[in-house]
N, C-alpha and C positions, 0 to 999 in steps of 0.2 A: 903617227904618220911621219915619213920619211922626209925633210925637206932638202930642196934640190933646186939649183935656179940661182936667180938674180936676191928673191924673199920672201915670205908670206904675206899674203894680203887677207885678211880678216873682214868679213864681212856681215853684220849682225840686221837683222830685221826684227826689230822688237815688237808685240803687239799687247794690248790691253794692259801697255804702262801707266805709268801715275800721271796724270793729264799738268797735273800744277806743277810737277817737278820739271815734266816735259816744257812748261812754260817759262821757264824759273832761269832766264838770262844770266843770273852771276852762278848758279849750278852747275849749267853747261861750260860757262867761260873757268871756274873751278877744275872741273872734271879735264877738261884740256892741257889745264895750266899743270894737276900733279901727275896724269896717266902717264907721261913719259919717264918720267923719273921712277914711278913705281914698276913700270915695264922695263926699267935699266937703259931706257933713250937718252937721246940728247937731243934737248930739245932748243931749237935756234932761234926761233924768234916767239914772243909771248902768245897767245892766243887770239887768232880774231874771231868777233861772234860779231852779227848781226841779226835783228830780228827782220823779217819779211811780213807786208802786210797781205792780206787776203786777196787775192787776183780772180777775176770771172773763172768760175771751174776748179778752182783751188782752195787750197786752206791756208791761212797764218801761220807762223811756224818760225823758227831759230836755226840756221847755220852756223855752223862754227869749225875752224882747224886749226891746228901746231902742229907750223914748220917743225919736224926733227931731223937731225942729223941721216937717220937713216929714212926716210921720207916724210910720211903726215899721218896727221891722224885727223877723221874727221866726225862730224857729229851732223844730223839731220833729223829735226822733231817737228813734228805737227802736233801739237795737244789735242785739238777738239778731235782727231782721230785715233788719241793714245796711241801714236805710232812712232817709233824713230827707227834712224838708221844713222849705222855705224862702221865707218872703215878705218882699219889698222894697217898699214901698207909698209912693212921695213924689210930691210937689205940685209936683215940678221934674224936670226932664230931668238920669238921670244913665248912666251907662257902663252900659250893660245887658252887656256882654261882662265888661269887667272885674269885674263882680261877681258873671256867674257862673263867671270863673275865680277867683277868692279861694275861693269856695265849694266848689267841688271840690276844691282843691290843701288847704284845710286837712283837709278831711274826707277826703279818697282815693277819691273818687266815681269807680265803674267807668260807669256809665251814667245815662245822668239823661235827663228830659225838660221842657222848659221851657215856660209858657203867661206869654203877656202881653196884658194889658187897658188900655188905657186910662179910667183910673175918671172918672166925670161929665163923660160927652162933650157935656154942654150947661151944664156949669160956665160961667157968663157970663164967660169973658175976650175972646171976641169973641163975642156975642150972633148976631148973623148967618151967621159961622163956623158956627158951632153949632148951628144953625137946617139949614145945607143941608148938614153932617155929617148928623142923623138925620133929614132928608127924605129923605137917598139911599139910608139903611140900611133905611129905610121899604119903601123902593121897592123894591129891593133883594128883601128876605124877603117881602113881596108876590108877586113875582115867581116866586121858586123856591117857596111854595103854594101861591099861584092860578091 
């Protein structure tokens, strides 16, 4: 896929992951701390994770992001639902494969599903680019309502 824009934003939905991995506070604060660097980021400030306790209608679970240079990465796990999620958000072109095999392989991810955006498709790096990117998307959604 072609990218185009401001940068890819990666978004992962994992499901029937490894519940204790997904629980696993110094994993995730890990995972945060080398993915930049193995995705060739830079990463600005160390990692914060917190864990969150159980709210009415809710589940337990661990937050976590690293600042990078080219935006953040962040992590979102519920254990007792073997669920996480995962966003990759940078202003440059990086392995969209390779990072969501690190993802699954540290977490034990049975099934997942992946959504990608390209964010600020009229980001000026090429003004005219960008111009006849959303004149087509225009035309485009035009088209399939009117």
């Amino acid at each position: 896929m072609e990218l185009f824009g401001f940068g890819p934003h990666l978004m992962i939905d994992g499901y029937h992951a490894n519940a204790e991995k997904l629980a696993d506070f110094e994993l995730i604060r890990q995972v945060l701390d080398q993915l930049p660097e193995e995705m060739e980021m830079t990463k600005v400030l160390p990692p914060v994770v917190q864990r969150y306790p159980a709210m009415p209608g809710q589940a337990e679970g661990i937050t976590g992001v690293v600042i990078i240079a080219e935006s953040h990465i962040a992590i979102h796990t519920f254990p007792s639902q073997r669920f996480i999620s995962v966003d990759i958000f940078s202003c440059k072109e990086f392995d969209l494969g390779k990072a969501l095999r690190q993802v699954v392989e540290h977490f034990e991810i049975g099934r997942y599903e992946t959504y990608l955006i390209n964010r600020g498709k009229e980001y000026p790096k090429d003004i005219e680019l960008a111009r006849k990117i959303v004149a087509g998307e225009r035309e485009y959604v035009e088209a399939r309502i009117g």
